[in-house]
N, CA and C atoms as a LAMMPS dump frame, in Angstrom:
ITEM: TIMESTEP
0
ITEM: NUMBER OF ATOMS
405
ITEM: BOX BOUNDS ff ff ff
-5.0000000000000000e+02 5.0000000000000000e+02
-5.0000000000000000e+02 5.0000000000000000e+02
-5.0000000000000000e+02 5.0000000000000000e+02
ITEM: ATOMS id mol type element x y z
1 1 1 N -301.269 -272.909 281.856
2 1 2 C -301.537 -273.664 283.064
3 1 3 C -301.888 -275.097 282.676
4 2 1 N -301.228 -275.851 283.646
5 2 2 C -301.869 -277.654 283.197
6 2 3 C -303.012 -277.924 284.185
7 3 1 N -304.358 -277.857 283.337
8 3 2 C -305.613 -278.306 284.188
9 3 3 C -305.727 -279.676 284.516
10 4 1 N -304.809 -279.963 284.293
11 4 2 C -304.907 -281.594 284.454
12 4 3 C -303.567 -281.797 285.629
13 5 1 N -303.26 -281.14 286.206
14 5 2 C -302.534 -281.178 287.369
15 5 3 C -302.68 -280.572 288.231
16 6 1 N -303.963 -279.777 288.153
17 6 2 C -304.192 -278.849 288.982
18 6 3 C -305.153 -279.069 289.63
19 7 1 N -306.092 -280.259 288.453
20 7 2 C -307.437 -280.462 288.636
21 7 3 C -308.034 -281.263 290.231
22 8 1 N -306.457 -281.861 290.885
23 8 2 C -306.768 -282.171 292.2
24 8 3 C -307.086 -281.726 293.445
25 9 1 N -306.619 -280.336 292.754
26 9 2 C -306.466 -279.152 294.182
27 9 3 C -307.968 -278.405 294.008
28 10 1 N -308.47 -278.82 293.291
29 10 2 C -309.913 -278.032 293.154
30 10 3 C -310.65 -278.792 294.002
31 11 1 N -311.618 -277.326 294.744
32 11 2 C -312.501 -277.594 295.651
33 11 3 C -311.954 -276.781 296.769
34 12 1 N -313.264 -277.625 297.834
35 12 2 C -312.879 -276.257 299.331
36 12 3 C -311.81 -277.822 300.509
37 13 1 N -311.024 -277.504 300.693
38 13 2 C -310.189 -277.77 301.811
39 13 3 C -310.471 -277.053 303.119
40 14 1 N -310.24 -278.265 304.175
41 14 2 C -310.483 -277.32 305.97
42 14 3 C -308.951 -277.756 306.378
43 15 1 N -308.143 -277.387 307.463
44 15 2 C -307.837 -277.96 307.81
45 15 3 C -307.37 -279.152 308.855
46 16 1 N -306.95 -279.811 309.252
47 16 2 C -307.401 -281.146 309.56
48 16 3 C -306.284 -281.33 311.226
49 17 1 N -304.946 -281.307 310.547
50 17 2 C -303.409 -281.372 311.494
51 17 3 C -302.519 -280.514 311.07
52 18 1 N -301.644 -279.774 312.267
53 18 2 C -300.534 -279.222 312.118
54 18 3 C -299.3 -280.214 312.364
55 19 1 N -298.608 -280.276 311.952
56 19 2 C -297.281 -280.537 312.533
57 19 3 C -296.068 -279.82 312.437
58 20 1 N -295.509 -279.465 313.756
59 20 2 C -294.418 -278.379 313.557
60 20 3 C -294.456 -277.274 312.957
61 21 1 N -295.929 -276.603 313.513
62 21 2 C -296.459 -275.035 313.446
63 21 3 C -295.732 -274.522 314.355
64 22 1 N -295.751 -274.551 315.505
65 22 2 C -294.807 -273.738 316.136
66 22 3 C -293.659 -273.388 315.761
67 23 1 N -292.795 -274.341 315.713
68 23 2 C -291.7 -274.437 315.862
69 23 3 C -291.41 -273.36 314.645
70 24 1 N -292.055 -273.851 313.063
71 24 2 C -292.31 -272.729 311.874
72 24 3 C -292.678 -271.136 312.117
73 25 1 N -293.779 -270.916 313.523
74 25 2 C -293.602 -269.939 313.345
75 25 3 C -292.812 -268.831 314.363
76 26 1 N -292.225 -269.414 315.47
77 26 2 C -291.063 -268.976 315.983
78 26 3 C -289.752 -269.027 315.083
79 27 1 N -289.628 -269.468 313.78
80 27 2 C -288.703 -269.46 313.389
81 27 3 C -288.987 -268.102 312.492
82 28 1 N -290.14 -267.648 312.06
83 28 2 C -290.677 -267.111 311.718
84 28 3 C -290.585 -265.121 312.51
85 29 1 N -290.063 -265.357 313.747
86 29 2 C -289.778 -264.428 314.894
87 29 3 C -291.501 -264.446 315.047
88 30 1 N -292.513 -264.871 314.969
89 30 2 C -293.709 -264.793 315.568
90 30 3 C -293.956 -265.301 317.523
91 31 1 N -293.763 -263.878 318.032
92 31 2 C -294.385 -264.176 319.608
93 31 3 C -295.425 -264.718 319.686
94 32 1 N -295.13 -265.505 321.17
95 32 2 C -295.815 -266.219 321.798
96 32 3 C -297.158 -266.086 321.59
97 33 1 N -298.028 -264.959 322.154
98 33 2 C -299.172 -264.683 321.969
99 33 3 C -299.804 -264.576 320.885
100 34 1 N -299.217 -264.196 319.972
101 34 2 C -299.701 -264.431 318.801
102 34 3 C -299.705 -265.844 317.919
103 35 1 N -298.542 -266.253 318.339
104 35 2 C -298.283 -267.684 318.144
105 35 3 C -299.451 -268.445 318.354
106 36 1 N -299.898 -268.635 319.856
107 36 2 C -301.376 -268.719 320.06
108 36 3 C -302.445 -268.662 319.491
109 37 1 N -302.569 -267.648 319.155
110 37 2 C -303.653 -266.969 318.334
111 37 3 C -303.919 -267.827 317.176
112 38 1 N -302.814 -267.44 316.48
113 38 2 C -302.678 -267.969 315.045
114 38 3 C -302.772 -269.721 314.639
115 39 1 N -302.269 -270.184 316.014
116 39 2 C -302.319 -271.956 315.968
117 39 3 C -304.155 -272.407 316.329
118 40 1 N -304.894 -271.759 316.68
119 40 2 C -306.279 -271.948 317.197
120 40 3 C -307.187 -271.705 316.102
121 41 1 N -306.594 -271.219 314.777
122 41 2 C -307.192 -271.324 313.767
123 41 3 C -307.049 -272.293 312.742
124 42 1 N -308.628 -272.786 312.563
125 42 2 C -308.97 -273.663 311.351
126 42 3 C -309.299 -273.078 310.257
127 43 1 N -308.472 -272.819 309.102
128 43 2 C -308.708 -272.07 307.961
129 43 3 C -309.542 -273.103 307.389
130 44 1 N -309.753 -272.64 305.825
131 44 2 C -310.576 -273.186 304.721
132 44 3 C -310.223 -272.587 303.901
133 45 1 N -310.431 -273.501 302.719
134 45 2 C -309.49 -272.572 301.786
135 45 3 C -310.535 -273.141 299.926
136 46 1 N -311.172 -272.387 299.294
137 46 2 C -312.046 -273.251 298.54
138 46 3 C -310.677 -272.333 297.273
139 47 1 N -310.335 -273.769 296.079
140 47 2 C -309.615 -273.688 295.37
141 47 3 C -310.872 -273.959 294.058
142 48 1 N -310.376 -273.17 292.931
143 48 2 C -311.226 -272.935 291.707
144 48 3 C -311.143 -272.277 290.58
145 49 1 N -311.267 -272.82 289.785
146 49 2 C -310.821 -272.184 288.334
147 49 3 C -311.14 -270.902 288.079
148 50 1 N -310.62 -269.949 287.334
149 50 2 C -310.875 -268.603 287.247
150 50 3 C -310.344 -268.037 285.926
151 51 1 N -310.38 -269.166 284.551
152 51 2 C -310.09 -268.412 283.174
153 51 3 C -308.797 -269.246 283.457
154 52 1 N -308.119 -268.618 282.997
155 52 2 C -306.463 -269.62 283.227
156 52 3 C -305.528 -269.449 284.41
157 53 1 N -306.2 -268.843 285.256
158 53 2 C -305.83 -269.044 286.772
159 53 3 C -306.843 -269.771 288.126
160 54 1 N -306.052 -270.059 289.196
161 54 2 C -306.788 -270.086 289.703
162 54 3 C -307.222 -269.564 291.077
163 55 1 N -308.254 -269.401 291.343
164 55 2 C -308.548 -268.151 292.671
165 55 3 C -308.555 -269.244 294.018
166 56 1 N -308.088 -268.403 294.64
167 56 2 C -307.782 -269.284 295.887
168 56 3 C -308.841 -268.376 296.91
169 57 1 N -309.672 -268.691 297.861
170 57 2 C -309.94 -268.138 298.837
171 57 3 C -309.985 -268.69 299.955
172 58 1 N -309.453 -268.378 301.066
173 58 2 C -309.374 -268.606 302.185
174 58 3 C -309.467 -268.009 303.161
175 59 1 N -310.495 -268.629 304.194
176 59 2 C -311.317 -268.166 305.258
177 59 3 C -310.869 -268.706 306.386
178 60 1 N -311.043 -267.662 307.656
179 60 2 C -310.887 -267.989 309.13
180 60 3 C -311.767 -267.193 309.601
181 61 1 N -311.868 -267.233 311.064
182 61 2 C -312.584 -266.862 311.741
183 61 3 C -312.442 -265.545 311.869
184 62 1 N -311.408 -264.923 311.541
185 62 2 C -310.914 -263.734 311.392
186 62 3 C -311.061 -262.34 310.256
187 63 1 N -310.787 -263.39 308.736
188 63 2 C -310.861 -262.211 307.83
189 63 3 C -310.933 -263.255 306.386
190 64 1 N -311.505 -263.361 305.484
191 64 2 C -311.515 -263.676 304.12
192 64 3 C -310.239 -263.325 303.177
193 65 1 N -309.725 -263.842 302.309
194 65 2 C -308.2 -263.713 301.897
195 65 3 C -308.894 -264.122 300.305
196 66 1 N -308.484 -263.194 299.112
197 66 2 C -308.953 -264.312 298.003
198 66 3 C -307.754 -264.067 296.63
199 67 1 N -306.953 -264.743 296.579
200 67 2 C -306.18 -264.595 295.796
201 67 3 C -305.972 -265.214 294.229
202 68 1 N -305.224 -264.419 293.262
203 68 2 C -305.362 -265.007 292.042
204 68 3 C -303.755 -266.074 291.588
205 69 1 N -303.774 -266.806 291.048
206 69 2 C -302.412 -267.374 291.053
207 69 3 C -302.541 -267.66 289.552
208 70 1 N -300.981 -267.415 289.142
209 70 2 C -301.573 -267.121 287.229
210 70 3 C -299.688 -268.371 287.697
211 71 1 N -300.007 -269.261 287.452
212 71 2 C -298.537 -270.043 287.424
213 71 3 C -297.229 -269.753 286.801
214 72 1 N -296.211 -268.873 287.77
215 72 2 C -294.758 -268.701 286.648
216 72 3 C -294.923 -266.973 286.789
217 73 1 N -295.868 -266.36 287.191
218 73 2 C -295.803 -264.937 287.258
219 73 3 C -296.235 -264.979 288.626
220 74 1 N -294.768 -263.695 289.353
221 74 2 C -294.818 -263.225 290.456
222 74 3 C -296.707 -262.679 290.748
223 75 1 N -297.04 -262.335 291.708
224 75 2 C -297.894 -262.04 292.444
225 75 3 C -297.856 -261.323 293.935
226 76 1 N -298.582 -260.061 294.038
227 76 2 C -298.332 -259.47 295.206
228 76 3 C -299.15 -260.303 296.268
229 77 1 N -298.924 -259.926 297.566
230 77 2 C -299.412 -261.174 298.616
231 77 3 C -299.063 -260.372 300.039
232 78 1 N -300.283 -260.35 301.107
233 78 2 C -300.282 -259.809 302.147
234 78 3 C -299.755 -260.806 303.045
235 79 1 N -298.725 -260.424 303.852
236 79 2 C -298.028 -261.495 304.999
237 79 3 C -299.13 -261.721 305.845
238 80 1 N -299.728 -262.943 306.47
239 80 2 C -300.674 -262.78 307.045
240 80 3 C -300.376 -262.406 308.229
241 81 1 N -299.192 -262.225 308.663
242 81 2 C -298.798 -262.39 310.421
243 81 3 C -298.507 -260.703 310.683
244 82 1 N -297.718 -259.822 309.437
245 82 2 C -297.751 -258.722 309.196
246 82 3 C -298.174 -258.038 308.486
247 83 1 N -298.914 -257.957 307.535
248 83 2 C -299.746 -257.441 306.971
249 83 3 C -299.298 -256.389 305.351
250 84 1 N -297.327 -256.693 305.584
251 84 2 C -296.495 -256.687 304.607
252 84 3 C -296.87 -257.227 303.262
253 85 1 N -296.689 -256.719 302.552
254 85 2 C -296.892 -256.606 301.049
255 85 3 C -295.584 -257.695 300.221
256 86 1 N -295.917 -258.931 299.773
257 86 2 C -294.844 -259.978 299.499
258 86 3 C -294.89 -260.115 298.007
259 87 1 N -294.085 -260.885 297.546
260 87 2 C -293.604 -261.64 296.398
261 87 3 C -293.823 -262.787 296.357
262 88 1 N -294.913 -263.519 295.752
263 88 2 C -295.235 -265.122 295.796
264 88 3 C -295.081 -265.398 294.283
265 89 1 N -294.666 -266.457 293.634
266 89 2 C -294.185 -267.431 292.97
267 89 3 C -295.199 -268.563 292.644
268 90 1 N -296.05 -268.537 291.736
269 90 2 C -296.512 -270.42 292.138
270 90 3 C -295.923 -270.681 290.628
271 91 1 N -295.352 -272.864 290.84
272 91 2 C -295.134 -273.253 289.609
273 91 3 C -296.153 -274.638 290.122
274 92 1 N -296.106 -275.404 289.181
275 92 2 C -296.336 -277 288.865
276 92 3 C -295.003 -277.369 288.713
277 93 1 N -294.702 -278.46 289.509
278 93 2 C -294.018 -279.17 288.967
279 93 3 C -293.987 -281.145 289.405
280 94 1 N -294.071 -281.522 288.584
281 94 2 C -294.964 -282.679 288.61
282 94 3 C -296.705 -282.54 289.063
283 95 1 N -296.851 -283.229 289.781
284 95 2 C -298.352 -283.216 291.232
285 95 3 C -298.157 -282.34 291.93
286 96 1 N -296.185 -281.612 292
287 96 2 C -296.778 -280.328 293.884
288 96 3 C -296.869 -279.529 292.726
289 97 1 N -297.187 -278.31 293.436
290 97 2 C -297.814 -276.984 293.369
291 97 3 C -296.885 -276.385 294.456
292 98 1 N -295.741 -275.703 294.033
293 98 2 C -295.345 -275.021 294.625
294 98 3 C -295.071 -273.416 294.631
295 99 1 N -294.808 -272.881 295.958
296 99 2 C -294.916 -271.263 295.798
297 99 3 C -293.94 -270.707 296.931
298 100 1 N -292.944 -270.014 296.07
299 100 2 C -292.167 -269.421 296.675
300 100 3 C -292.198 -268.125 296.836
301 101 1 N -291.961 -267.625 298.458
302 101 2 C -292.322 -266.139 298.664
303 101 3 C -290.737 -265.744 298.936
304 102 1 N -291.472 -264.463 298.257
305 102 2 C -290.325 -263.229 298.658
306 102 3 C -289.202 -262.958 300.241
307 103 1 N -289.984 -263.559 300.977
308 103 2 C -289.648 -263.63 302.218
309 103 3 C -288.325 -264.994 302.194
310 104 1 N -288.597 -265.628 302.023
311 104 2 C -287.478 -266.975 301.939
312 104 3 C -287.97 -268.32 302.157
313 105 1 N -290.01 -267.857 302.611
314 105 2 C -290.876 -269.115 302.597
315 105 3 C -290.777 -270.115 301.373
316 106 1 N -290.92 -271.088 301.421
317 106 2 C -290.879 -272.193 300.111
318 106 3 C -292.26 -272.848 300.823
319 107 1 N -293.329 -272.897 299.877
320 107 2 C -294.596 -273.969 300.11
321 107 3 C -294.506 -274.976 299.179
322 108 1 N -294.971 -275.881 299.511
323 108 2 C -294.907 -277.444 298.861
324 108 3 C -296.421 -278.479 299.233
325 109 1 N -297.319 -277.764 297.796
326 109 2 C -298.296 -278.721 298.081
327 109 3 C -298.661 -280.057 297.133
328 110 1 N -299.028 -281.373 297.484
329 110 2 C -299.037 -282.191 297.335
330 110 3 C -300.459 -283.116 297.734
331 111 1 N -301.128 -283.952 296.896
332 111 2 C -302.348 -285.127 297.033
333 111 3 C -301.539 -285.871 297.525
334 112 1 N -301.978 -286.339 298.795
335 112 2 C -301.658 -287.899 299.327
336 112 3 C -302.508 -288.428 299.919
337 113 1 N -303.298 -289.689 299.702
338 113 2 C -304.304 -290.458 299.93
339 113 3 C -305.831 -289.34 300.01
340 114 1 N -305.584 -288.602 298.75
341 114 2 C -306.485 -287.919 299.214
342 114 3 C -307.343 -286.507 299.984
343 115 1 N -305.905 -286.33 300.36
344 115 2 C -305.622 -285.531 301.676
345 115 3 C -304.774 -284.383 300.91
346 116 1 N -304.719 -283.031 300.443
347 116 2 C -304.028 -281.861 300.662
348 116 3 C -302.923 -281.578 302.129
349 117 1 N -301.606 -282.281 301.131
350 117 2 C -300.486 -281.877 302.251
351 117 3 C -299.481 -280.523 301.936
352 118 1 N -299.64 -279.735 302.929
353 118 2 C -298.797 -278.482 302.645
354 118 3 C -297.438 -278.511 303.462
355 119 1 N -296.517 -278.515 303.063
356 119 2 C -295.508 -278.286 303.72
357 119 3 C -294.728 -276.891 303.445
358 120 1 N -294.453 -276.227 304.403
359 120 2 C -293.672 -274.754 304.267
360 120 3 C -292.147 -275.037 305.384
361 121 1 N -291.603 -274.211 304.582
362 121 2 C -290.578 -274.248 305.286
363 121 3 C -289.301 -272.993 304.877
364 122 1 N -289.084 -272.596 306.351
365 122 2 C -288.561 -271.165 306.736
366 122 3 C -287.289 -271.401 307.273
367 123 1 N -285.508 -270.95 306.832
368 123 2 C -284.244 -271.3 307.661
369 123 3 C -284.335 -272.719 307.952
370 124 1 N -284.627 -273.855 307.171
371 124 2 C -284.447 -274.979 307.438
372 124 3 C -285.428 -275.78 308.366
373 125 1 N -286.696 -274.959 308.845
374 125 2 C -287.466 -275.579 309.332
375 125 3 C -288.871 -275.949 308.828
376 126 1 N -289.41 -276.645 309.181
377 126 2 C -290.712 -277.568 308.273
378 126 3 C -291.714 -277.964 308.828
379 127 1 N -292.743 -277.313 308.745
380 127 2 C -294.098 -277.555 309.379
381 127 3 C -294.68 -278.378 308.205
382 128 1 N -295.709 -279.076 308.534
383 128 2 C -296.775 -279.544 307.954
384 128 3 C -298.156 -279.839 307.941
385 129 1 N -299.118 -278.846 307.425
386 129 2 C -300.383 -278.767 307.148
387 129 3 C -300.892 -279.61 306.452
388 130 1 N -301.932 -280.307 307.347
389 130 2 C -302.953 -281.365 306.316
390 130 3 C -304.377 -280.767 306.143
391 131 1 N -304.828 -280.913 304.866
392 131 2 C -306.499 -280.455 304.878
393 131 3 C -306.939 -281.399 304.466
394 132 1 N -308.626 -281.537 304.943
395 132 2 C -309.399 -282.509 303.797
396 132 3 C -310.075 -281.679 303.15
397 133 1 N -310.921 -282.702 302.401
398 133 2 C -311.864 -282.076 301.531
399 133 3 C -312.922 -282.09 301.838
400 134 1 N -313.596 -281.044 302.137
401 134 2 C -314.812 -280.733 302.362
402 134 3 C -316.154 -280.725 301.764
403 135 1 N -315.978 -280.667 300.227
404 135 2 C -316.916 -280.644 299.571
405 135 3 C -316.71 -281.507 298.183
């Protein structure tokens, strides 16, 4: 793992703006109501070293999530919308941090001014999550 590229994403993140959540998760086949649901949440997500990985946990109002990410080795991963059992991917490459799921999701995270930008994107469509830093 390069701690020195990683070393930006450490700490707890909230998040801040969606852009083109919906649209991501109707592409996603996620109904309406749930659609709802799921857009009214402000996660958090505290990122942190853990030996030569690093543990991700992330919180909502709903349920605690805490995952290990060892970079370059698959990883099992609960769909959060179904509760399906996935295939996630994380690499470095340059500054993003990216992670590709089993599903056909591609995540793309990135420092810009500061700011944790996530972009995912499903059949050609592209939401974008901003967090700050919280702590």
């Amino acid at each position: 793992m390069d701690a020195v590229a990683v070393k930006p994403y450490l700490g707890k993140w909230k998040l801040e703006k969606n852009e083109g959540f919906d649209e991501f998760l109707v592409a996603l086949g996620v109904g309406v109501i749930k659609r709802t649901l799921v857009k009214s949440v402000m996660p958090t997500t505290l990122l942190e070293l853990d030996g030569d990985k690093v543990k991700a946990t992330r919180h909502t109002a709903f349920k605690k999530k805490v995952s290990l990410v060892e970079f370059g080795v698959p990883r099992p991963e609960d769909d959060p919308l179904t509760g399906r059992e996935l295939q996630a991917t994380d690499t470095l490459d340059g500054d993003n941090w990216n992670t590709e799921v089993s599903t056909g999701i591609m995540i793309t995270r990135s420092i810009e001014d500061g700011k944790m930008v996530v972009k995912q994107t499903f059949k050609g469509v592209t939401c974008t999550r901003t967090f700050i830093k919280v702590e």
